[in-house]
Steps between C-alpha positions, in 0.01 A plus 500: 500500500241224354288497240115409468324403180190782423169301479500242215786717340878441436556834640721511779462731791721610797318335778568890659398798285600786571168791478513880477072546619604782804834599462631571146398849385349618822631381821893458457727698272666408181802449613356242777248332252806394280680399817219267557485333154869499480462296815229278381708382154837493738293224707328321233188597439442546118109545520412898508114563593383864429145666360415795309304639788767486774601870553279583204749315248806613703606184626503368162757708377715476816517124442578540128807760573558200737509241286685716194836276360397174606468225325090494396491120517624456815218698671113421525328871524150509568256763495084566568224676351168646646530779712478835354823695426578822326205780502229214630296536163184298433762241315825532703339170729353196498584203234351599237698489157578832466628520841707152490663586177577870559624447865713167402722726247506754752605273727759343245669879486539529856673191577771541174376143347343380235331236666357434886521122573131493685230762448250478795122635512564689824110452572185358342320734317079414519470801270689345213399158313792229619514445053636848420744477799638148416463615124728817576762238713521257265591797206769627688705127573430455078635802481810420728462777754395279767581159561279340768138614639458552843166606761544652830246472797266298310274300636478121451176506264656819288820317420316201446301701215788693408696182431246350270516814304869493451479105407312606209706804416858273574550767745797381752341610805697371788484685824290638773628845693347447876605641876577166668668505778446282862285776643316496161378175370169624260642301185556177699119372432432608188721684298810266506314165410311665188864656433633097507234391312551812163903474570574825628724536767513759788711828519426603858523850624564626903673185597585630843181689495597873447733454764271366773712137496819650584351571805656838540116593636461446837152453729412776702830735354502834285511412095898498415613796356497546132370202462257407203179470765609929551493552096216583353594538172707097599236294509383572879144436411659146423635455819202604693361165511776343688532755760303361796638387817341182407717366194801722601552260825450155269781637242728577809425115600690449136808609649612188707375326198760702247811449786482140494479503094780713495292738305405851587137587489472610171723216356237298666174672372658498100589128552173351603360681174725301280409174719189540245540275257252727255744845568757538245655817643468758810512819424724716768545859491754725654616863555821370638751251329552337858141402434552306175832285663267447805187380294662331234636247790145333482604381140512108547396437857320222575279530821364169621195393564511530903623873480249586233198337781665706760502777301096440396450487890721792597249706248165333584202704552652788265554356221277611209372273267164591328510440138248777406799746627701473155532822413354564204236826457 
């Protein structure tokens, strides 16, 4: 494994997290979810992405029974704020104070710590002056439950404001929580040279873009089998996009690509997000500890620049890159 700097920080990152979003407390069982992170520490990995809305808090405290008897310092554990969790009362979303301060303790119970290393607004809240949110962050790192300050799916004028904010409040915000991925290139324009410019750093999501990179999706052929594009309650909605004949026959043009690296496909697709100089860490996922060994392979490769131009004309004509499709509501 190698490590990344976070932003402007001295925090260091596993250049591969390891994320629980569709798996931990819905999809796969206990006994496979701990399978999974044993796998990811086993490998290397000592960054742990979670949120108190994945499987309504669930996967929060399958990472923490996880993560019980290790050493604290040795792992970064981050966690988001936003979505609504619990009953869905009039304050159980959003970033206001209430809801920052009450869900970050919550949060803290789940996982077994006292601390998460990076607190991330999962979304920007327009109902919610950026003062009281900042003002609510910058409490909780005096008050040593959270060391860093992260966004997610902000776009490149909100985390420009948002960073002025936290220069005034000595806020550490450091990171950015996109999708990026080579199918998905919406932060390229925008996002990523405001994040250079306030010293926050990327944490990427869907590196091998729920799945689609691997290239287990074929043109013209039946959806695979239990596979997350047949899930509705695993993020097939996400998937959707991909699934046209279209980009499925430019990923399978990857293939020839990955031989010659020595790489499989999804090796590939998690190393060309790290060729970003801006993206501290890729966040994988698994439901299988196979998975993690497989992924965590990308850790370190360097592609060069003739195999990442092939791989920008292997993709041509699907790739997405409007900026106005950061995902923010």
């Amino acid at each position: 494994m190698e490590f990344r700097r976070l932003g402007r920080s001295g925090l260091n990152v596993s250049e591969i997290s390891y994320g629980n979003w569709l798996t931990h407390g819905s999809q796969v069982e206990e006994d496979q979810a701990q399978a999974c992170i044993k796998a990811a520490l086993d490998v290397g990995i000592t960054t742990f992405d979670t949120a108190d809305v994945y499987a309504n808090t669930a996967a929060e405290s399958v990472l923490g029974r996880g993560l019980k008897g290790l050493r604290r310092e040795s792992l970064e554990i981050f966690t988001k704020v936003y979505w609504p969790t619990g009953p869905k009362g009039p304050n159980d979303k959003g970033l206001s104070r209430k809801h920052i301060m009450e869900s970050a303790n919550a949060s803290l119970k789940r996982l077994g710590t006292d601390y998460v290393d990076l607190y991330q607004a999962h979304r920007f809240d327009r109902t919610v002056p950026l003062e009281e949110t900042f003002l609510a962050f910058a409490d909780l790192v005096r008050q040593g439950k959270v060391l860093y300050v992260g966004v997610s799916e902000w776009t490149a004028e909100q985390i420009t404001r948002g960073a002025a904010i936290a220069r005034e409040l000595k806020v550490p915000l450091v990171s950015n929580q996109p999708q990026y991925n080579a199918l998905w290139r919406v932060i390229e324009a925008q996002v990523v040279p405001a994040s250079e410019r306030e010293g926050l750093s990327q944490i990427v999501w869907s590196p091998i873009a729920q799945g689609v990179l691997t290239g287990k999706y074929k043109p013209g052929q039946p959806l695979p089998e239990g596979s997350r594009a047949t899930d509705e309650k695993g993020g097939a909605n996400m998937v959707a996009r991909f699934l046209n004949d279209d980009v499925l026959e430019r990923v399978q043009r990857l293939q020839p690509l990955a031989d010659k690296a020595g790489l499989t496909m999804a090796q590939l697709s998690v190393a060309w997000v790290l060729q970003n100089p801006n993206v501290a860490s890729a966040i994988i996922g698994a439901s299988r500890p196979e998975q993690v060994h497989e992924n965590v392979k990308a850790a370190g490769v360097k592609l060069d620049a003739d195999l990442l131009a092939a791989i920008d004309e292997a993709l041509d004509g699907v790739t997405e890159t409007d900026p106005t499709l950061t995902r923010s509501p």
